[in-house]
Structure formats: structure tokens, C-alpha cells
C-alpha positions as a Markdown table, in Angstrom:
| # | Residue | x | y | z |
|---|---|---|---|---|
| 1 | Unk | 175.6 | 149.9 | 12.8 |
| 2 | Unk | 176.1 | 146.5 | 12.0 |
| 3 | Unk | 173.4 | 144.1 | 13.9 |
| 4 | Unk | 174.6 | 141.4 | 15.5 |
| 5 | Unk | 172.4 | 137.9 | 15.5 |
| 6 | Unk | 172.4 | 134.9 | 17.9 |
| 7 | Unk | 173.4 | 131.9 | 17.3 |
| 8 | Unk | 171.1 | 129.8 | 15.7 |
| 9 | Unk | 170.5 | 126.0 | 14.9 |
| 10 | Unk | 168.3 | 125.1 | 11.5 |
| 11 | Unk | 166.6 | 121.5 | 11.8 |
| 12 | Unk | 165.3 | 119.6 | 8.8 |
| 13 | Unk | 163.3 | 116.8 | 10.2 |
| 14 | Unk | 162.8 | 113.4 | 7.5 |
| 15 | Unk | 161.1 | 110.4 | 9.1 |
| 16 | Unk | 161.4 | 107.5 | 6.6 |
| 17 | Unk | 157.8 | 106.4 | 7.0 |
| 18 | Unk | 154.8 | 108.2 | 5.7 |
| 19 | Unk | 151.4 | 106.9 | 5.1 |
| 20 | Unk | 150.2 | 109.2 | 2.6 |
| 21 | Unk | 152.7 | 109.2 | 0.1 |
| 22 | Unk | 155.1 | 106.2 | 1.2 |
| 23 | Unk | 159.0 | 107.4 | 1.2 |
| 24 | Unk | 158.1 | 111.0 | 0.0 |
| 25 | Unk | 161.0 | 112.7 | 1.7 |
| 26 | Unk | 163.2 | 111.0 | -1.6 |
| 27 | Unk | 160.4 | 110.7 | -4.0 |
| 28 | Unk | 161.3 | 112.4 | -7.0 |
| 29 | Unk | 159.5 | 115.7 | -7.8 |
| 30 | Unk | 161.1 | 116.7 | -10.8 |
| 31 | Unk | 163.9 | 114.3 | -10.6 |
| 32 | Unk | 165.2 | 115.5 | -7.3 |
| 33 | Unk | 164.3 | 114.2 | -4.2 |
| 34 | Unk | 161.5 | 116.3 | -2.2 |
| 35 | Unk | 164.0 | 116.9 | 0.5 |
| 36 | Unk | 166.3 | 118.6 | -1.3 |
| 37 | Unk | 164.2 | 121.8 | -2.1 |
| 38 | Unk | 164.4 | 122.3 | 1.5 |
| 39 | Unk | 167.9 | 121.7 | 1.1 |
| 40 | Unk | 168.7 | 124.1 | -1.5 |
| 41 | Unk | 166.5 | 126.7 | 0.6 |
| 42 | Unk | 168.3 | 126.6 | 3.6 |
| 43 | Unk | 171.8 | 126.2 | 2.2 |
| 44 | Unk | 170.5 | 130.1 | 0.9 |
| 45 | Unk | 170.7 | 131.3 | 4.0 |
| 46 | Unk | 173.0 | 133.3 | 5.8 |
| 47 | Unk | 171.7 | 133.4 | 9.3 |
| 48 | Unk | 172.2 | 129.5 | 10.1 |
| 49 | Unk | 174.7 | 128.8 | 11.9 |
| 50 | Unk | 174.3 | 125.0 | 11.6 |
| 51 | Unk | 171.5 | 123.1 | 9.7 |
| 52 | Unk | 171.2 | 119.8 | 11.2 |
| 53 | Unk | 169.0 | 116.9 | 9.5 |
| 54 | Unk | 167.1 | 114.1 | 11.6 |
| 55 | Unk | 166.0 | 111.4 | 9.9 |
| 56 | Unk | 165.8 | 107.7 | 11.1 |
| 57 | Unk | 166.7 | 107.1 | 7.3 |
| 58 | Unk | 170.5 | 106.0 | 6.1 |
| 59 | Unk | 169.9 | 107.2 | 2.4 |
| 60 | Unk | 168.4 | 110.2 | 3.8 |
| 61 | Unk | 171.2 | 110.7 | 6.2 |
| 62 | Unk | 173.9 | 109.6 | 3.0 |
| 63 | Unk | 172.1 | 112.2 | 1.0 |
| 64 | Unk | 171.8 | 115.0 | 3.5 |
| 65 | Unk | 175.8 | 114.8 | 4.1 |
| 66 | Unk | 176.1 | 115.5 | 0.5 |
| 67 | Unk | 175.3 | 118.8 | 0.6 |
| 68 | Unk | 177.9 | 121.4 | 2.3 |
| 69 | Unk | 176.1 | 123.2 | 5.0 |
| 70 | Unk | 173.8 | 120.2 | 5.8 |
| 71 | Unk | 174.8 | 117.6 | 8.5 |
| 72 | Unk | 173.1 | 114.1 | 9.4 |
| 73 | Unk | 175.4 | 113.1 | 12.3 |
| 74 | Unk | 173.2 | 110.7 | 13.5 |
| 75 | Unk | 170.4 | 108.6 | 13.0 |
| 76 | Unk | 167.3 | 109.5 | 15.1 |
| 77 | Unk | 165.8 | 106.5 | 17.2 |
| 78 | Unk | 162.7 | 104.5 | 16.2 |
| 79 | Unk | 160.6 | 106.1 | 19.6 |
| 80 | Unk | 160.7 | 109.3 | 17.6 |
| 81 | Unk | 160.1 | 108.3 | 14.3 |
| 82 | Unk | 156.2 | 106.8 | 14.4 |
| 83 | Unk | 153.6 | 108.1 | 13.6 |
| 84 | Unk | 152.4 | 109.5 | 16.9 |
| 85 | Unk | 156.0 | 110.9 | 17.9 |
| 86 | Unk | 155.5 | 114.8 | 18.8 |
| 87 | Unk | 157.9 | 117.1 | 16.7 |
| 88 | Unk | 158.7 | 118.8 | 20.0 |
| 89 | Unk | 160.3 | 115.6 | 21.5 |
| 90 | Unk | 161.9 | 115.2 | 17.6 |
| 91 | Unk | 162.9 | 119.3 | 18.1 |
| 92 | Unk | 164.4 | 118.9 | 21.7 |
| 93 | Unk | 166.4 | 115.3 | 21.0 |
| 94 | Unk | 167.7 | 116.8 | 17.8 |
| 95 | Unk | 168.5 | 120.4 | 19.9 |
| 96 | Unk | 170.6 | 118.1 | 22.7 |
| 97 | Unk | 173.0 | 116.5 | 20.4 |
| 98 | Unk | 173.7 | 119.7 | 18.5 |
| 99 | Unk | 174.5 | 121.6 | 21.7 |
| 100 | Unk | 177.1 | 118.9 | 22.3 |
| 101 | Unk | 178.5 | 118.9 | 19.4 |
| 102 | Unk | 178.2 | 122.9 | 18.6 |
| 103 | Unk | 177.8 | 124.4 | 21.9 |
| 104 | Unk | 174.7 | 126.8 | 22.6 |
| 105 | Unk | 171.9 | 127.8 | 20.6 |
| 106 | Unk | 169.3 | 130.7 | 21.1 |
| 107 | Unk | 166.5 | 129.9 | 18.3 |
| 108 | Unk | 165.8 | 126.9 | 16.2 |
| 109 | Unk | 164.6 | 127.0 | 13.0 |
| 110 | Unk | 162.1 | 124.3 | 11.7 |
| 111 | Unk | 162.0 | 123.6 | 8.1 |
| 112 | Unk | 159.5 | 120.7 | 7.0 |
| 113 | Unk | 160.5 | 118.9 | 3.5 |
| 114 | Unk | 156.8 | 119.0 | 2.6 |
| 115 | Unk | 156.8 | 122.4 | 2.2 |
| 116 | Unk | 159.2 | 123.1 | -0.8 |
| 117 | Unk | 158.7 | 125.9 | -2.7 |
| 118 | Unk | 159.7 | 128.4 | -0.4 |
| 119 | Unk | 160.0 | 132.1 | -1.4 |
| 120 | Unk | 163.6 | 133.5 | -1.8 |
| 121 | Unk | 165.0 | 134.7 | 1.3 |
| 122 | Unk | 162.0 | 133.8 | 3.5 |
| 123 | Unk | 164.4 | 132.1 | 6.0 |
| 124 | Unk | 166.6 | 134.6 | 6.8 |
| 125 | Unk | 163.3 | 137.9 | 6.4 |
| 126 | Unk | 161.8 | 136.1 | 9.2 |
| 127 | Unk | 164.9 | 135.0 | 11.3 |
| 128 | Unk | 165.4 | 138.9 | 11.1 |
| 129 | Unk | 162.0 | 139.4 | 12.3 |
| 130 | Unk | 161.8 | 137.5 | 15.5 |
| 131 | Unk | 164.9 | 139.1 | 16.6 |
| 132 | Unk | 163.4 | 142.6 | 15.3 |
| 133 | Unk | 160.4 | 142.0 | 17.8 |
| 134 | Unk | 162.4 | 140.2 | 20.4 |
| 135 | Unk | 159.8 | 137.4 | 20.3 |
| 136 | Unk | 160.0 | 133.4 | 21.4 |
| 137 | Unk | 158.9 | 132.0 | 18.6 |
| 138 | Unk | 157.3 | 132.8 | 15.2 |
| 139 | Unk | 154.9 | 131.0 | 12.8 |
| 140 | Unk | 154.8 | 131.8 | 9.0 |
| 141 | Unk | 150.3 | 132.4 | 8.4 |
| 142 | Unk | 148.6 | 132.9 | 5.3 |
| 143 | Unk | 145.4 | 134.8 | 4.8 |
| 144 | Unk | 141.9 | 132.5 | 4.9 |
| 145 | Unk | 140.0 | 133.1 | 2.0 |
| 146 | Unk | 136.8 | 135.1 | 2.8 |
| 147 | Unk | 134.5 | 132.1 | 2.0 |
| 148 | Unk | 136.4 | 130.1 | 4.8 |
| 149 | Unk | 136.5 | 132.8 | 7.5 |
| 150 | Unk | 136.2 | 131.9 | 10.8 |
| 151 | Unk | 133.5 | 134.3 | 11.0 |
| 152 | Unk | 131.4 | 133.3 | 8.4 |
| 153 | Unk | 131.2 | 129.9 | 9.9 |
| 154 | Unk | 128.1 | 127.7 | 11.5 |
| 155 | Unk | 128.0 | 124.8 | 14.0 |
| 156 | Unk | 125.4 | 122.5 | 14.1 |
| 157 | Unk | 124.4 | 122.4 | 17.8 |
| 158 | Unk | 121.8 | 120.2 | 18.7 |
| 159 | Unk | 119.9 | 119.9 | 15.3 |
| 160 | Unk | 120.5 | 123.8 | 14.9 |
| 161 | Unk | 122.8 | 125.5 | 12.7 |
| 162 | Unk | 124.2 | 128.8 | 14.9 |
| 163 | Unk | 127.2 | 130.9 | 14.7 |
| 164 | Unk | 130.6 | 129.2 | 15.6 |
| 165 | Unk | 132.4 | 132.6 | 16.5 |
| 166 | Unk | 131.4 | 135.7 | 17.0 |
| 167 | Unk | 133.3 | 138.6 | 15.5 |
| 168 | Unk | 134.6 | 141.1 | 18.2 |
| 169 | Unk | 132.1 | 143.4 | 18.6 |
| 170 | Unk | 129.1 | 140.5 | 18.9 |
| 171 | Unk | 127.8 | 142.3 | 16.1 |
| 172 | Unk | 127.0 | 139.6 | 12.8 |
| 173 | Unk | 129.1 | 140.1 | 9.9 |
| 174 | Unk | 127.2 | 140.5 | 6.7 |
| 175 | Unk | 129.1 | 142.3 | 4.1 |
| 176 | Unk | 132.7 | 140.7 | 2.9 |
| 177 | Unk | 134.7 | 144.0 | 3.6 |
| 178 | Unk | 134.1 | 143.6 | 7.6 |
| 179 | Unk | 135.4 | 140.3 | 7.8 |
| 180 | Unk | 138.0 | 140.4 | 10.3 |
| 181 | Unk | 141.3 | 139.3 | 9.1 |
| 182 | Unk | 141.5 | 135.6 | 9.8 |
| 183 | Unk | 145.3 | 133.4 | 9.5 |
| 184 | Unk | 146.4 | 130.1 | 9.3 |
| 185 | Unk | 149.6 | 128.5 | 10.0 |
| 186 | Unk | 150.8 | 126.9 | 6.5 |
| 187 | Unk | 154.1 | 124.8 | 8.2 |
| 188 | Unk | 156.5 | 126.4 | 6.2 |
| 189 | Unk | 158.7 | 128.0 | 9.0 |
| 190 | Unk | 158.5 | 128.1 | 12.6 |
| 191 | Unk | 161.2 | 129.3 | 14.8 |
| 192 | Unk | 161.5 | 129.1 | 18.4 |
| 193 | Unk | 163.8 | 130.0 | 21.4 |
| 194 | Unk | 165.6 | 126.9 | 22.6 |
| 195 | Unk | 164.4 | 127.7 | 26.4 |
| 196 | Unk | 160.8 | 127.3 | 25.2 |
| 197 | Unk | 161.7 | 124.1 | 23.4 |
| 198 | Unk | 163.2 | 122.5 | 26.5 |
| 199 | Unk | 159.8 | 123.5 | 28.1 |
| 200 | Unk | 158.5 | 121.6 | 26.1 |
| 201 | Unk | 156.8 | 124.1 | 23.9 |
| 202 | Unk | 157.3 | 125.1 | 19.9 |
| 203 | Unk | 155.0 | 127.7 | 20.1 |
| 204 | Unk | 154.2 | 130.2 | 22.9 |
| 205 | Unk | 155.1 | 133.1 | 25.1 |
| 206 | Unk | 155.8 | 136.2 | 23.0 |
| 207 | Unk | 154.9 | 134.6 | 19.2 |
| 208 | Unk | 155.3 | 136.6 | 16.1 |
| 209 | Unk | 153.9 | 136.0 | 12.5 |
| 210 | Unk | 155.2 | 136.5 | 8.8 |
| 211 | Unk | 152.5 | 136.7 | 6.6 |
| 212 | Unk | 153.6 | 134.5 | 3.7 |
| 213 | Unk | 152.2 | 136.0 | 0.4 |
| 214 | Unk | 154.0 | 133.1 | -1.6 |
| 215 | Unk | 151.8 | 131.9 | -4.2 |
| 216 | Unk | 153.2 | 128.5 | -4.6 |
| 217 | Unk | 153.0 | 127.5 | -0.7 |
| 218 | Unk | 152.0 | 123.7 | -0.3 |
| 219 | Unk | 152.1 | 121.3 | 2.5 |
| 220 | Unk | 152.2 | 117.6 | 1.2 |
| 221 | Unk | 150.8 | 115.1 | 2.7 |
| 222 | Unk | 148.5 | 113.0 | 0.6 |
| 223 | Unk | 148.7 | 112.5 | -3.4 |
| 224 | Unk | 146.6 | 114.8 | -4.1 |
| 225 | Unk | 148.6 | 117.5 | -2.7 |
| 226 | Unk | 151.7 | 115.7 | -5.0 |
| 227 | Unk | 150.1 | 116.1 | -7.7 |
| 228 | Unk | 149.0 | 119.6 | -7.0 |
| 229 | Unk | 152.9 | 120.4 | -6.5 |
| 230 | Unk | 153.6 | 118.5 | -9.9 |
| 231 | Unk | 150.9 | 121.3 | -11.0 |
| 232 | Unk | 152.7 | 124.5 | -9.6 |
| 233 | Unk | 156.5 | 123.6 | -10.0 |
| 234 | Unk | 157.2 | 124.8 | -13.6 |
| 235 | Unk | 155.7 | 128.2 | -12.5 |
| 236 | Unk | 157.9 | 128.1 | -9.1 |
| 237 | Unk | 160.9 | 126.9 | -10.8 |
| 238 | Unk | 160.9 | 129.7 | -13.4 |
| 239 | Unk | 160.6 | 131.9 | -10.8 |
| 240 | Unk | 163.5 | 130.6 | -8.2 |
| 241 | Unk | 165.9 | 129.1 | -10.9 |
| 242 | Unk | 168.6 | 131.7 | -10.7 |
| 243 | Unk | 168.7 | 130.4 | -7.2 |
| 244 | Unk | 169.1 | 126.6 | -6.9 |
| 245 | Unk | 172.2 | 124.7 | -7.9 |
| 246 | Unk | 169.8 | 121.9 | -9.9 |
């Protein structure tokens, strides 16, 4: 039986400025723009239906209509392109125009250039696993090292150091191998029903995870994470080269 999927709108959002490392969305990491890994990922997959760019950028836009399943139609407005502008408002501006121009979508798909080493196929495994679990949005986590889990950790409450959380049962935690499992969000994919976006909302109601056991996963946002992502690529791209045009 053949399963059918909705139809569903991939977003790539580039604002021009950046603090931490100024214009990074075309900064060259190994002589292609950053931008473009994303590119390259999502052109991949099977499951978007449309994979819309919004950037406030002209070369970005220029560069994104370069590529055949990527579109920059328009350029986004300066009120969601500071700093402080929430992706949500970014998500449901960028959601508007594409219903006008491609009718109705059911999900959205959120890919972030500073996250560009993404596994092979990740995009379409966990498209396939939202619909699988019928959920309204999904995250992509990574495992906390035991040294940084939740449960291990102190707060310093009025000159004393005591337990931040507690684990379930109350009961302290002393040998590694009863940690609880602990998970962080590492920005690499999040996917959400449109109805929650026009709430408002990029995560919530029913939320699924994909545990991401990529080892070159990397969010950059200061130079030291570029230069930790100068650090991983030849390992990455040896790994992934069968599958990029470059």
C-alpha cells in the first residue's frame, strides 16, 4: 500500500545581519556559501513540495533562485529581519505568501543554514515520522552527555549549593547508569502543522522527537563554532560526497 503524504512547505530562513559571524549565511565554508549545504540537503528530499527561502538579502535571494527546487520570491521586510524578530512571525509571514502562491499547506518544515551537515535523508526520516505518529510538530534532540545531565546538576540558592531537579522517583542519582535519559533540541529540523503556526506556536500540542545520532551536528553562531565546523567538514564531506552536486 502506497502511503500517501500531505502537502508540505520547506522554509529556509537567511537574515542578512548576524552579529556573531557578520554575513555568515554567504561566508564561504569550503568555498561555498554556508547556505548552500542546507540547499543541497533539501533539494535531496522527496517529501517537499515547495522549499521556499526568506531572506531580507538580494544576493541571498539571487543565489537561492539558482538552485531548481529552491525559490526566493520575495524579499522579507526589515520588521522581521532584526535581531529580536521571532522565527514564528518569520514562519507565519513566509507560510502566507506561499499559500497564495501554492495554495494550502499541512506541515512546514524549518531548515536553519547554521546547521549544515545534515545526515542523509534526515529530512524526509523525520517528515515520515511526524505523519507516522500523527503529531503537530517535531524537534530533532540529541542525547546530553552524562556530565551535563539535568540530573546531576546544582543551583546555588541563597549561598547554598542544592539539587536543581530531582530525578522522578525524588530519589538522588549517584551511579551514571541511573541517569535518566536527558535531550536537547540541536536546531537542525523542526516541523510543524501550519494550524499551530497560525496560533502562533512552532512547537506544541502533540510534539514528536528524532533523536539525531549525527556526529557532525553543529549550530553556528559565533567563530568559534566556525571554526569548529572548518574542523569537522573533511570528515563530513567524505562521508556525504556521493550526495551533493559541489
Amino acid at each position: 500500500m502506497t502511503t500517501s503524504f500531505p502537502k508540505i512547505l520547506g522554509l529556509i530562513p537567511a537574515r542578512m545581519g548576524s552579529k556573531g559571524v557578520p554575513g555568515k549565511n554567504m561566508k564561504l565554508l569550503d568555498g561555498i556559501p554556508l547556505i548552500q549545504y542546507t540547499f543541497e540537503a533539501a533539494g535531496q528530499s522527496e517529501l517537499l513540495d515547495t522549499i521556499l527561502v526568506s531572506t531580507d538579502c538580494p544576493e541571498t535571494a539571487f543565489f537561492a533562485n539558482c538552485f531548481e527546487k529552491m525559490t526566493a520570491p520575495f524579499l522579507r521586510p526589515a520588521h522581521l529581519a532584526t535581531d529580536h524578530s521571532p522565527m514564528i512571525d518569520v514562519l507565519a509571514h513566509a507560510l502566507n505568501l506561499a499559500v497564495q502562491g501554492w495554495g494550502d499547506f499541512e506541515y512546514v518544515v524549518l531548515l536553519q543554514p547554521t546547521c549544515p551537515f545534515r545526515a542523509p535523508g534526515i529530512i524526509d526520516a523525520t517528515i515520515r515520522h511526524i505523519i507516522q505518529k500523527n503529531a503537530d510538530s517535531l524537534i530533532t534532540v540529541r542525547k546530553i552527555p552524562d556530565a551535563f545531565n539535568p540530573f546531576w546538576t546544582y543551583a546555588l540558592r541563597e549561598g547554598r549549593f542544592e539539587k536543581a531537579i530531582d530525578s522522578p522517583d525524588r530519589a538522588p542519582v549517584t551511579r551514571r547508569q541511573d541517569l535518566p535519559p536527558a535531550y536537547y533540541r540541536d536546531g537542525e529540523i523542526y516541523i510543524a502543522r501550519t494550524s499551530l503556526i497560525r496560533e502562533g506556536v512552532l512547537t506544541g500540542g502533540k510534539t514528536a522527537a528524532w533523536l539525531n545520532e549525527n556526529a557532525f551536528g553543529i549550530n553556528i553562531d559565533t567563530p568559534a563554532d566556525w571554526a569548529r565546523a572548518e574542523t569537522l567538514l573533511p570528515q563530513w564531506k567524505d562521508q556525504t560526497k556521493s550526495l551533493f552536486s559541489y
